[in-house]
C-alpha positions in Angstrom: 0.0 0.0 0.0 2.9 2.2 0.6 4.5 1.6 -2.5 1.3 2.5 -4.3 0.8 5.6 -2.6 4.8 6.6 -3.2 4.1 5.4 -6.8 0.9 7.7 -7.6 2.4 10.8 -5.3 5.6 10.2 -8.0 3.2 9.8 -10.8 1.5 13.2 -9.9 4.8 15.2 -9.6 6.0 13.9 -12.7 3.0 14.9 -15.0 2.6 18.5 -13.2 6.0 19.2 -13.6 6.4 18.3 -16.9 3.2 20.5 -18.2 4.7 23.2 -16.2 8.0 22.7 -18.6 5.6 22.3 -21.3 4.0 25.5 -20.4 7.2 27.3 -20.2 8.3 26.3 -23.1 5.6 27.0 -24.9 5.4 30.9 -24.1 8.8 31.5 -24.6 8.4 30.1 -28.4 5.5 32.2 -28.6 7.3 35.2 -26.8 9.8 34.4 -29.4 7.4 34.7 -32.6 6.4 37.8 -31.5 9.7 39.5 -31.0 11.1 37.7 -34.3 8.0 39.1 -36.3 8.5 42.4 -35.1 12.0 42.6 -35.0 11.6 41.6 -39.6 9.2 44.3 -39.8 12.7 46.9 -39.7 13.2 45.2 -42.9 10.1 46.6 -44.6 6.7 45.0 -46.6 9.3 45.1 -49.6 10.3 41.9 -49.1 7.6 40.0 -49.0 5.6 38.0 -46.4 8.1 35.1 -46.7 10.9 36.9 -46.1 9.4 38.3 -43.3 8.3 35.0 -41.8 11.9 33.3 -42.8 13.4 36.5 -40.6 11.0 35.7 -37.9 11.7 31.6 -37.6 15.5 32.2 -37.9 15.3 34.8 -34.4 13.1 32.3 -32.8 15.6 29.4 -33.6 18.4 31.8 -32.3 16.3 32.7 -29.2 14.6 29.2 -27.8 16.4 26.3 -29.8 15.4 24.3 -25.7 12.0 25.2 -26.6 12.0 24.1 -30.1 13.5 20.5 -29.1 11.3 19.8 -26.2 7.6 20.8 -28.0 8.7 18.8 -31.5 6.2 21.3 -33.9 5.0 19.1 -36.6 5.6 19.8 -40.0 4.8 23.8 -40.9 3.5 24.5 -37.3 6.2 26.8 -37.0 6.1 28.5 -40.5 2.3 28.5 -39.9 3.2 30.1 -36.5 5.3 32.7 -37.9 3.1 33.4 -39.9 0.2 34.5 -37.4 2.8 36.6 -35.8 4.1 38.4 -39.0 0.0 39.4 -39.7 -0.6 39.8 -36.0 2.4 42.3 -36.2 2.1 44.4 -39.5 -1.6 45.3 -38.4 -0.3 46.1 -35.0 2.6 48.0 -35.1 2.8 49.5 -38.7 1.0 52.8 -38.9 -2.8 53.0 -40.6 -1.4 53.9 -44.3 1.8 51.5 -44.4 -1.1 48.9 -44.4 -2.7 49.9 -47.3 -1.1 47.5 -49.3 -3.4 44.2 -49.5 -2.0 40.8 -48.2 -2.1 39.2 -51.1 0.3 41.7 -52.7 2.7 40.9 -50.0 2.0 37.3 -50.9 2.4 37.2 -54.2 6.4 38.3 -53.5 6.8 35.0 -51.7 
């Protein structure tokens, strides 16, 4: 009975501390994205929405390789991340008439 109780107390610490590394790891990739994706937009909407994203993926590789090993993103989770962030970014932080440009202009670089 001990042994059981020593088992599931084990069992318990085991699982809550690994979705607290999960956790972690998982906002500092996305605290990652986010500084990546503004840190392209210096680069201007010249280049394109894949460039842009390309910049954003190589900071957050720089930045949180730990993270990047311990979550294993699928295939194009993290291009579909950067992604997000890039949009998420040129509406926020690039004045009203910078974003006149459509999307799909930008896309059409890539």
């Amino acid at each position: 009975m001990l042994t059981f109780a020593i088992n599931r107390g084990v069992g318990a610490f085991q699982a809550a501390t690994g979705i607290r590394i999960e956790e972690k790891h998982a906002a500092a990739l996305h605290s990652a994205m986010l500084s990546g994706a503004k840190a392209a937009l210096r680069h201007g909407l010249e280049v394109g929405l894949g460039v842009l994203k390309d910049l954003a993926l190589a900071h957050v590789q720089r930045s949180v390789p730990d993270a990047i090993c311990a979550l294993v993103p699928g295939d194009g989770v993290l291009d579909n991340l950067a992604e997000r962030y890039v949009r998420e970014a040129l509406e926020t932080y690039l004045p009203q008439e910078k974003r006149r440009a459509p999307m799909s202009a930008m896309a059409a670089k890539d």
